[in-house]
Phi, psi and omega in degrees: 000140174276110168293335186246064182280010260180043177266357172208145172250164188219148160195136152308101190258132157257134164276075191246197175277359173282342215288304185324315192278289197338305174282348159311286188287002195253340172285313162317303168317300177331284151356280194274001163255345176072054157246156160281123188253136198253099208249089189261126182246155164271095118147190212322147156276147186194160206291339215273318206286299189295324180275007174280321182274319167339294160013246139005290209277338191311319199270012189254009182291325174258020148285336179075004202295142190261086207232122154284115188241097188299142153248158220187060215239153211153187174279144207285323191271334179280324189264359163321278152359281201251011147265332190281348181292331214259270162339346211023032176332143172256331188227149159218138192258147178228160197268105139331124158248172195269161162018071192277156193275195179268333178292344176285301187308023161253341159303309165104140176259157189316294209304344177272323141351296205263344148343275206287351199258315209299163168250350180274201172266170179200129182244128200266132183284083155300315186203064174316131227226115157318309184254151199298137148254101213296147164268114166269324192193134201235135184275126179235139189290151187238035217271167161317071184208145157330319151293337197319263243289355155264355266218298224274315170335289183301277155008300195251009177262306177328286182328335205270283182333309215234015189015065164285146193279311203219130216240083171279120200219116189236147184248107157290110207240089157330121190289317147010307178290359176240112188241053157245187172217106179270101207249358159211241192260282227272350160288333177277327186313298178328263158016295177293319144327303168280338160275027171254280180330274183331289174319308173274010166281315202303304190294354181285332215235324157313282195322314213285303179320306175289336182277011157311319187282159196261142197329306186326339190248344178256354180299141196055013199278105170281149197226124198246154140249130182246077186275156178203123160320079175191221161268179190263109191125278162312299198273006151264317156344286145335309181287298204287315208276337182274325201271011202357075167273115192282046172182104176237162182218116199246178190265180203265134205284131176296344187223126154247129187259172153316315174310299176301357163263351158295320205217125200311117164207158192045262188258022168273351175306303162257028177268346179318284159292064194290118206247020149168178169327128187217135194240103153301082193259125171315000000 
């Protein structure tokens, strides 16, 4: 397992009313992971432009922040692309908006584009802040995969870094997986029997995963397990926006079929409805 997977950032910088938080928090990060930060704007370079992000950036100056600034033109999702490819960027932040309609979403917007395209992790900006908002609490997914245990890993290494207190690992759970059909009392009695058994193979399988991780990152931690009834997607999505955690992270989906760019399933739930600052790990 990796502990430091984060030595370089990348962010798609635009000259918008955004610009000021966006490069606030991509500085921040920076900072507090001891990373190299890569500043890609789509088009042309000039002094004017570079001494605006100079700017910006002054007051990250006694930070020591370590920053590049690419220039670049082209189509924006290709130049995104192929510079964080070029850089061996690890992270990339891109900017969001919440409960995008459906015709955008079917179009897709850059930042979901370069989502579904990218090879790094990519962390999505729902409401980027000039001034720090502390992460108190990060939702991380727990589901059955090959990735969870860097997922979960990466997770408690952010909380240690950004000193978040609590930590929630919710295991999605197919209602599918309870093979009773409930159809009086002692068929729902069943039924809750196998899912009181299932949470504990889950939590169980959780448990083994964190104890891999090193004290350090888990000492002061509160560490919730959340197993949930539901669809794959949807129902940590949800969990995170009720439980209003301000970081959730989930793994990077291994496949995108066509469909699935048609029609929402697994973490297309949540690029529909971004429901906080959401961390996609590779």
């Amino acid at each position: 397992m990796t502990l430091n997977p984060f030595k370089s950032i990348g962010i798609g910088v635009a000259f918008s009313p955004n610009l000021k938080a966006n490069l606030y928090e991509a500085a921040r990060l920076s900072i507090f992971l001891g990373a190299k930060l890569y500043l890609i704007h789509v088009g042309a370079s000039s002094e004017e432009k570079t001494n605006q992000l100079s700017q910006i950036l002054k007051s990250f100056e006694k930070d020591q922040l370590d920053y590049e600034v690419v220039f670049k033109t082209g189509n924006p999702v290709d130049v995104i692309l192929s510079t964080s490819e070029e850089k061996n960027i690890d992270l990339l932040i891109l900017g969001a908006l919440q409960r995008e309609r459906f015709l955008k979403y079917y179009v897709g917007s850059i930042a979901r584009k370069i989502t579904r395209k990218a090879k790094c992790s990519i962390l999505l900006l729902v409401k980027p802040s000039e001034q720090r908002v502390p992460c108190q609490h990060i939702v991380v997914n727990g589901l059955k995969d090959p990735k969870t245990e860097q997922t979960i890993t990466s997770a408690f290494y952010f909380a240690q870094k950004l000193e978040a207190e609590k930590i929630t690992i919710v295991e999605e759970i197919r209602e599918n997986q309870v093979a009773v059909k409930v159809e009086d009392d002692k068929s729902l009695r069943r039924a809750n029997i196998a899912k009181e058994r299932i949470k504990l193979r889950e939590n169980s399988r959780i448990k083994d995963i964190i104890s891999h991780i090193p004290t350090e990152y888990t000492l002061d931690k509160t560490i919730k397990l959340q197993p949930i009834f539901g669809k794959q997607g949807y129902s940590i999505g949800h969990y995170a926006q009720i439980s209003r955690a301000d970081l959730l992270v989930m793994n990077a989906p291994s496949k995108m079929t066509f469909w699935d760019r048609l029609f929402p399933h697994d973490i297309e739930h949540i690029l529909t409805e971004l429901p906080t600052d959401v961390l996609i790990l590779q």
